[in-house]
KEVO-873655 format. One line per 8 residues: number of its first residue (from 0); their letters; for each residue y, x, z of C-alpha. Coordinates in steps of 0.02 Angstrom, whole numbers. Example, Ala and Ser with C-alpha at 12.3 -4.5 7.8 and 13.67 -1.06 7.14 Angstrom:
<sites>
0 = AS = -225,615,390  -53,684,357
</sites>
This chain:
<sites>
0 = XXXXXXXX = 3097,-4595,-700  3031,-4589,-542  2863,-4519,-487  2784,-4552,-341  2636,-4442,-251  2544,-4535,-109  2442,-4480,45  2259,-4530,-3
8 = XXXXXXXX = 2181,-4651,109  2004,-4641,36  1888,-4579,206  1873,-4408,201  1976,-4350,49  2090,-4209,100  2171,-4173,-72  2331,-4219,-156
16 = XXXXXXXX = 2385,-4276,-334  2521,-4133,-358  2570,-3985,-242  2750,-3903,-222  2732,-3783,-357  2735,-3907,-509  2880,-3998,-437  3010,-3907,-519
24 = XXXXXXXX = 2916,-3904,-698  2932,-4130,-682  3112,-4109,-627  3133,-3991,-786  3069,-4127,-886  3207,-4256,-811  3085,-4338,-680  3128,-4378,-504
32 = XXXXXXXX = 2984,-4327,-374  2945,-4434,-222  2812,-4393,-119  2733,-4480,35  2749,-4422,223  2608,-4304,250  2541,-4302,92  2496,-4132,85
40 = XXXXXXXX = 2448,-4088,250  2281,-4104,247  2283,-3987,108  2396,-3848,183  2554,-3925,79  2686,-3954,200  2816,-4075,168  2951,-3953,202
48 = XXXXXXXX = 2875,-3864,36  2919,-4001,-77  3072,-4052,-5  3116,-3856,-49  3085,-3887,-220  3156,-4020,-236  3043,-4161,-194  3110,-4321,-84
56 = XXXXXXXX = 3005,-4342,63  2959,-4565,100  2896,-4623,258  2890,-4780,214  2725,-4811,87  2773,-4975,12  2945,-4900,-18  2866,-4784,-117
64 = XXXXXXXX = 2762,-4874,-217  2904,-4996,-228  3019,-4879,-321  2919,-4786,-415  2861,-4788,-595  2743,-4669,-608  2603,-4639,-472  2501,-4485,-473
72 = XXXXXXXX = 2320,-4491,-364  2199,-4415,-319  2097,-4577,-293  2145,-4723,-417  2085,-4867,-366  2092,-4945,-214  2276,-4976,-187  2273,-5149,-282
80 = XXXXXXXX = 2393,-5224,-166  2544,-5101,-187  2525,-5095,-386  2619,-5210,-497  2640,-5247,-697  2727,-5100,-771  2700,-4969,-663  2588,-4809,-730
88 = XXXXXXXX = 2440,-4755,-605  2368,-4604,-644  2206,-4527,-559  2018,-4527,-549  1936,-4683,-565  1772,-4676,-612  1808,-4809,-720  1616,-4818,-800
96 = XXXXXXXX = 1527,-4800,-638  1655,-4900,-548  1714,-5043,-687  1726,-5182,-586  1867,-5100,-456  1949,-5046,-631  1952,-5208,-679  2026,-5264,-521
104 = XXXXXXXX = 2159,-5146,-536  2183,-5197,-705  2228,-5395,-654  2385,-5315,-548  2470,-5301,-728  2468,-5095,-688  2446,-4959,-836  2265,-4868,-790
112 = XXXXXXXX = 2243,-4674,-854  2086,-4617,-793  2071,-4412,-772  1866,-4424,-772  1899,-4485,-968  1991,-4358,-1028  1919,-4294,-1207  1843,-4144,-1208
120 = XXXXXXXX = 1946,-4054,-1352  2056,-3890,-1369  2207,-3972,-1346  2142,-4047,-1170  2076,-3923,-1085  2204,-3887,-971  2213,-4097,-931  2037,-4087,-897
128 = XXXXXXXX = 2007,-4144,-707  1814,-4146,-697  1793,-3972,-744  1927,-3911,-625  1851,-3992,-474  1684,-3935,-529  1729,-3768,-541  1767,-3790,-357
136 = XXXXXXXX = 1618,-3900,-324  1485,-3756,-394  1579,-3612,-295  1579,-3709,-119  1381,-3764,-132  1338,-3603,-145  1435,-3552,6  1367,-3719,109
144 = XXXXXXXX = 1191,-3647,67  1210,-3492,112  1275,-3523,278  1141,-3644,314  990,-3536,245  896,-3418,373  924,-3261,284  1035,-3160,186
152 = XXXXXXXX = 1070,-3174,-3  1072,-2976,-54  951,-2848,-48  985,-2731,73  900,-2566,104  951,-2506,282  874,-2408,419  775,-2548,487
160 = XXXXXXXX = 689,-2580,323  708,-2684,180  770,-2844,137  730,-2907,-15  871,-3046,-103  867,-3228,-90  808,-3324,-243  922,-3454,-294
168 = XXXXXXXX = 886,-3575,-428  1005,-3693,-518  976,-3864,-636  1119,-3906,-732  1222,-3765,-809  1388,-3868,-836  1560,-3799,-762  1482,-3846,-585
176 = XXXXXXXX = 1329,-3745,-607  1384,-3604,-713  1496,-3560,-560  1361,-3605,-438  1264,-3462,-534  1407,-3343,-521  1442,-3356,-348  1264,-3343,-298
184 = XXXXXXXX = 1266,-3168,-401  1409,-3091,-341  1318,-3133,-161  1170,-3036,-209  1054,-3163,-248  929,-3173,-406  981,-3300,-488  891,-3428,-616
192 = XXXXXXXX = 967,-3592,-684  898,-3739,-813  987,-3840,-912  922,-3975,-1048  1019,-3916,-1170  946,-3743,-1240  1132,-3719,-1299  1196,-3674,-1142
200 = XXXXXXXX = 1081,-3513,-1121  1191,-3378,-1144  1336,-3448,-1050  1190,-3434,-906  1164,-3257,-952  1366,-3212,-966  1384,-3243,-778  1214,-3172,-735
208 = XXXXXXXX = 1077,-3301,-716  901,-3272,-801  897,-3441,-925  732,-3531,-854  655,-3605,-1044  522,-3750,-1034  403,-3810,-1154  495,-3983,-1196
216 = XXXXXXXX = 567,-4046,-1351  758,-4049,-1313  833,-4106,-1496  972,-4223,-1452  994,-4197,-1250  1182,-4149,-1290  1309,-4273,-1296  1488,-4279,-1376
224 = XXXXXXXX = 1593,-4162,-1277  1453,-4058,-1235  1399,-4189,-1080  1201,-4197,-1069  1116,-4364,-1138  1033,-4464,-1037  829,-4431,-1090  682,-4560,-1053
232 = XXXXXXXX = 571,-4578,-923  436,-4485,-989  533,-4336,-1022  590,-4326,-843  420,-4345,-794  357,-4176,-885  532,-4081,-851  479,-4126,-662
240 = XXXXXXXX = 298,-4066,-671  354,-3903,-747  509,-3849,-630  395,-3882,-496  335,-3710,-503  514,-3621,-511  576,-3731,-372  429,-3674,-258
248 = XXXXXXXX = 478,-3500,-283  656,-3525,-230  745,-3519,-56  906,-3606,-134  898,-3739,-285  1074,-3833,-304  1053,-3959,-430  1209,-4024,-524
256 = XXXXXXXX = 1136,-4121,-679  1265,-4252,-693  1270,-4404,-881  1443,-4491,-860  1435,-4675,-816  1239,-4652,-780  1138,-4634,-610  1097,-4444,-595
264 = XXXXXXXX = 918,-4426,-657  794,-4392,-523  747,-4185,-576  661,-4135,-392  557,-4221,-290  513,-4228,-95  339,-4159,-138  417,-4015,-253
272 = XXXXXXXX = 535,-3958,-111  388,-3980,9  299,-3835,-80  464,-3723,-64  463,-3587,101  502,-3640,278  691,-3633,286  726,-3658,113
280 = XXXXXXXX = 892,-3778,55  923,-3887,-82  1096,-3940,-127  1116,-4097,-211  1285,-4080,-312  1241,-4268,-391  1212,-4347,-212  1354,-4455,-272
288 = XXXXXXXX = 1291,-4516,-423  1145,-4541,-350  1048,-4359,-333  955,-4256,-416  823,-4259,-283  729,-4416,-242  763,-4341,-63  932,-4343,-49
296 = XXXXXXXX = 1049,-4458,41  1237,-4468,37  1323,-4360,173  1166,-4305,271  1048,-4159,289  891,-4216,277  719,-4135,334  589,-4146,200
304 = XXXXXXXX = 459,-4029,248  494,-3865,322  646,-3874,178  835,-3959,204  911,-4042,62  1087,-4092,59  1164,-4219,7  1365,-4163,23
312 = XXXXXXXX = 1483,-4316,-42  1652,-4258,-111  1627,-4050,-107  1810,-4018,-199  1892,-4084,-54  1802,-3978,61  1918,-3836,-9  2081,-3948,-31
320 = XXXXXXXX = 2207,-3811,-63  2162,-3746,-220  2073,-3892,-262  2245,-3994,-254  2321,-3829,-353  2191,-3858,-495  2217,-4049,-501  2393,-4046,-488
328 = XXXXXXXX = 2422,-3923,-646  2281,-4060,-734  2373,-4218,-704  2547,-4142,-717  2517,-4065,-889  2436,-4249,-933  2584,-4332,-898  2699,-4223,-965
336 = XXXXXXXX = 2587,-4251,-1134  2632,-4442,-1104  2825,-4421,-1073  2955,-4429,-1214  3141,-4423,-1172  3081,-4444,-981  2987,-4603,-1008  2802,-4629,-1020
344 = XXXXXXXX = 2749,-4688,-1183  2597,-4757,-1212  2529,-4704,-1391  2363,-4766,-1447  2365,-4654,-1594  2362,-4497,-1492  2197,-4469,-1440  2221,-4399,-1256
352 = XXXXXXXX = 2309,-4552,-1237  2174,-4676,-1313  2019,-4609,-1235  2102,-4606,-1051  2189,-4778,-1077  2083,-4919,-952  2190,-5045,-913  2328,-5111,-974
360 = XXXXXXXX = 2451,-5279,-978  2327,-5362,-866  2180,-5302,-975  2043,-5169,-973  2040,-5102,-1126  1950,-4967,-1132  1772,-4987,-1243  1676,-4901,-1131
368 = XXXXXXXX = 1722,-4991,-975  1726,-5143,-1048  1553,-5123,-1107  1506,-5044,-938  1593,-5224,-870  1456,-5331,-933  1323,-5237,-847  1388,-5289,-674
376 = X = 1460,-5476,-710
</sites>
């Protein structure tokens, strides 16, 4: 069976699907590994490092696609006119967010497994794509603050005084912020974080973050899987009025408060970081989904105040090496799960299989998407 690994042509993305180390592991399993010119550059994967084990480097992309049986991505969607009925594409999709380009995908006749929709049980975890690249996403904010804010994270007690330690505060303690707070502390910062879930508050405290606890009623803000649930207007409102006051006291506040499928709801506003010290950044880890900050816009720094809030689209491919690395053991593992005497079998009784499953045979058919389908027809 032969797999194919293309250079991603979505603007801006620098990783790749699989890098030369799990190569020999899909051979292993009887799998033949083609993988596009240049695929890896961008991340620091040479081709010269597959073709040593054992990869076949492809100029040609429609040749690749062509052959193949199997394509691994980065970026799903968007290759409609290479795909055709019976071939396996495997990738992020953002199938819920993004249903109608699933659905587009799906006419080509091409098997969809979507990475983002991978279930979050034991069994999974090492499949699991969204925690991977958040893991990366949490570590790099913290860095892109801390190079853009006009003083130094630690305390520091030298001969020309005192400096006392940046405060950094961070909504959302998922796999993106939980790293966000642990970077921050091993920088030297003090380090707060909120999350709607009170569940989450000694994970904060493992990695060194003082849980910030608000008078709300929080009974059923955690989803299956452990996502957060999508709360109503009205509770947003109060959970606004209230981190207003911890938000002032910070220099940093990265925001990461992400509900699958859903616009990111709207946890800082322009007037809150108004009210935070000249110099101070916000890092909007949602800009994509929409942002966390009614501030923020997609790709750009924006003044509000004396503050900056950021707006950063794509963060995991602003560190593409090990960002591929943790992708590529993700997807590879996944499709190893799906291969049986070297071919892909598609089992809807396995549930890996069934909850990642969007298209198929011309069809979505995925519940989710399908329902998320109607929304936008």
């Amino acid at each position: 069976m032969n797999i194919a690994i293309p250079k991603e042509t979505f603007p801006g993305e620098k990783r790749v699907a699989a890098v030369p180390a799990v190569v020999p592991g899909l051979k292993k399993a009887g799998l033949e590994v083609f993988v596009e010119k240049g695929a890896g550059q961008a991340a620091g994967f040479p081709d010269d490092e597959y073709g040593a084990k054992g990869a076949t480097i492809v100029a040609d992309r429609a040749e690749l696609f062509r052959s193949a049986e199997v394509v691994l991505c980065v970026r799903a969607v968007g290759e409609a006119g290479l795909l055709r009925p019976g071939l396996v594409v495997i990738g992020l999709a953002d199938p819920l967010a993004g249903a109608k380009a699933a659905a587009e995908l799906a006419r080509t006749g091409a098997t969809l497994l979507a990475m983002e929709l991978m279930p979050r049980i034991t069994r999974a975890q090492s499949m699991d794509a969204l925690s991977s690249q958040a893991t990366v996403a949490g570590y790099k904010a913290v860095l892109m603050a801390a190079d853009a804010l006009p003083r130094m994270f630690p305390m520091l007690m030298t001969a020309a005084g005192t400096i006392s330690p940046a405060h950094v505060f961070v909504i959302g303690a998922g796999v993106a912020g939980l790293q966000a707070i642990a970077t921050a502390k091993r920088l030297g910062a003090v380090v707060e974080a909120y999350d709607v879930r009170p569940a989450v508050k000694e994970q904060v405290q493992s990695v060194g973050g003082k849980f910030v606890e608000l008078p709300l009623e929080t009974a059923g803000a955690e989803a299956a899987g452990g996502y957060a649930k999508a709360m109503d207007e009205d509770f947003y409102r109060r959970q606004r009025e209230l981190l207003g006051q911890v938000v002032a006291r910070s220099d940093v506040v990265i925001t990461t408060a992400a509900v699958p499928g859903k616009k990111a709801p709207v946890l800082v506003t322009g007037e809150m970081v108004k009210a935070m010290a000249p110099g101070s950044i916000v890092v909007d880890l949602a800009a994509e989904q929409g942002g966390n900050c009614d501030a923020t816009r997609l790709g750009e720094n924006v003044a509000v105040g004396a503050a900056t809030v950021m707006g950063p689209a794509n963060v995991p491919s602003l560190v593409p090496y090990h960002a591929s690395q943790m992708y590529a053991r993700n997807i590879t593992t996944f499709l190893l799960h799906l291969v049986k005497d070297a071919r892909v079998q598609i089992d809807p009784a396995d549930e890996i299989t069934r909850e990642t499953l969007v298209a198929r045979d011309g069809q979505v058919v995925h519940p989710r998407v399908l329902e998320a389908l109607k929304d936008v027809r």
